[in-house]
C-alpha positions as CSV (number, residue, x, y, z in Angstrom):
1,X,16.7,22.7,19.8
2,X,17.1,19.3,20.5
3,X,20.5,17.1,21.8
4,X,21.3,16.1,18.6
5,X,21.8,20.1,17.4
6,X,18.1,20.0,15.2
7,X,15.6,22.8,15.4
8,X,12.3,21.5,15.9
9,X,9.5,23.5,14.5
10,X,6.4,23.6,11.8
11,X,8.1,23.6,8.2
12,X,6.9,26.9,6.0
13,X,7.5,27.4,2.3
14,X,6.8,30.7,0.7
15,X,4.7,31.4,4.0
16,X,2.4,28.7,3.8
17,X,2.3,26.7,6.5
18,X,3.0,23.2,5.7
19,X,1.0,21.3,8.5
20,X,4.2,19.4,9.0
21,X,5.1,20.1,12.7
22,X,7.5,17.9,13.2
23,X,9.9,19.0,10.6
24,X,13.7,19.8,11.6
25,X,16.3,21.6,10.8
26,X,20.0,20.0,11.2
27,X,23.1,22.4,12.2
28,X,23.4,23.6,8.6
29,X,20.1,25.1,8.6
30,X,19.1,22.5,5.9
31,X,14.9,21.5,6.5
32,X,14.7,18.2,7.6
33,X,11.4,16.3,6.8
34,X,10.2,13.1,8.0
35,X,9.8,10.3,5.5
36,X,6.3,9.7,4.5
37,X,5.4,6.5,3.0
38,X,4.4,6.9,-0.2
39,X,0.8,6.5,-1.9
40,X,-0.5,3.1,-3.3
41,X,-1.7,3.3,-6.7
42,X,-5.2,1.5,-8.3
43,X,-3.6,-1.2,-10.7
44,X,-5.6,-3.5,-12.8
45,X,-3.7,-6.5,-14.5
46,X,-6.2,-7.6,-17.7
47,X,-6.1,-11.1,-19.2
48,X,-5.3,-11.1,-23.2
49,X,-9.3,-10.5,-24.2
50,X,-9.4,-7.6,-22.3
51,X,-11.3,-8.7,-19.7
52,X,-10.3,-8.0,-15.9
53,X,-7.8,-10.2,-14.6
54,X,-6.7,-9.0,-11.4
55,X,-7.1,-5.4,-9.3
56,X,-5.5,-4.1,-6.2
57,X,-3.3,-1.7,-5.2
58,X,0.7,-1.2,-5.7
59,X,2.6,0.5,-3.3
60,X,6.3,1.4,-5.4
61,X,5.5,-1.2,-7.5
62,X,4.7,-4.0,-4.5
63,X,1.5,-5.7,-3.9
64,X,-0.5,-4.0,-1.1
65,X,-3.7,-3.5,0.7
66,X,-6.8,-6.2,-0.7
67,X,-6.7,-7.7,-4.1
68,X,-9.1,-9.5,-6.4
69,X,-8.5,-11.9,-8.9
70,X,-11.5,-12.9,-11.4
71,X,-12.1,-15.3,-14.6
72,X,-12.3,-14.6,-18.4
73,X,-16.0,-14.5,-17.4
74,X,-15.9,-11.9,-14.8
75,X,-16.8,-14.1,-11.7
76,X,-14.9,-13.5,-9.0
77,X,-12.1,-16.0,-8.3
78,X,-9.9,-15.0,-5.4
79,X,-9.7,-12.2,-3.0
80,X,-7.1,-11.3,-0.2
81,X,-4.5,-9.2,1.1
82,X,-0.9,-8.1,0.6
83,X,1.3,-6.4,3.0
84,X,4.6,-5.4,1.9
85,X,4.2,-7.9,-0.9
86,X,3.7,-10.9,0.8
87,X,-0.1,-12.5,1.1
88,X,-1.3,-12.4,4.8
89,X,-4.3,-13.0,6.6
90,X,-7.7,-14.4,4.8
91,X,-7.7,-15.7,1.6
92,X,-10.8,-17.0,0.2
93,X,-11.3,-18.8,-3.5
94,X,-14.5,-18.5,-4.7
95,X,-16.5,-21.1,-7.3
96,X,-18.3,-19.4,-10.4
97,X,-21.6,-18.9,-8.9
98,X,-20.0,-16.9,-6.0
99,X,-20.3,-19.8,-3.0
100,X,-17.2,-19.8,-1.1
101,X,-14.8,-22.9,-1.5
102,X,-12.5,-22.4,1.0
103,X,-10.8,-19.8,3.2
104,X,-6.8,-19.9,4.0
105,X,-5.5,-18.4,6.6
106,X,-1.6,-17.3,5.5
107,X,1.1,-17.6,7.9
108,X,3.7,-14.7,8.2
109,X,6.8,-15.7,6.3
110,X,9.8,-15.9,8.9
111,X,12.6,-13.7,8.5
């Protein structure tokens, strides 16, 4: 038991051991799990022909992880990365035959 009155211990359900070990239980005896973020999903956005228009991954609906962004003609365009929906590190733009054009380095966005 810890000072704030929660039993520390593995959570079980049915028997089966969970593999959550840090899992609580308050005074009430209700199970108390940590929050887990949840999963990022694949997305693909597709311009009106059909054609690829942008992939990445949302994480509840929010721009996360590396994305790509790509012409009616299926070159690649732009590429970077989101975190928490907001573009950070390298971003690089790309001409149609693939050469590099430029690189930006995004700034954090001040809170």
């Amino acid at each position: 038991m810890t000072a704030s009155g929660l039993h520390l211990g593995q959570y079980v359900e049915s028997g089966v051991p969970t593999g959550i070990a840090d899992a609580t239980h308050s005074s009430e005896g209700d199970i108390v799990l940590p929050l887990k973020k949840p999963a990022s999903k694949a997305h693909v956005h597709y311009h009106k022909d059909g054609t690829v228009w942008a992939r990445g991954r949302l994480q509840n609906g929010v721009m996360t992880g590396y994305w790509e962004w790509f012409r009616k003609d299926g070159s690649l365009m732009r590429s970077g990365s989101f975190a928490h929906g907001a573009q950070v590190g390298a971003w690089t733009t790309y001409a149609k035959d693939g050469r590099v054009v430029k690189v930006t380095k995004m700034k954090p966005k001040r809170t």
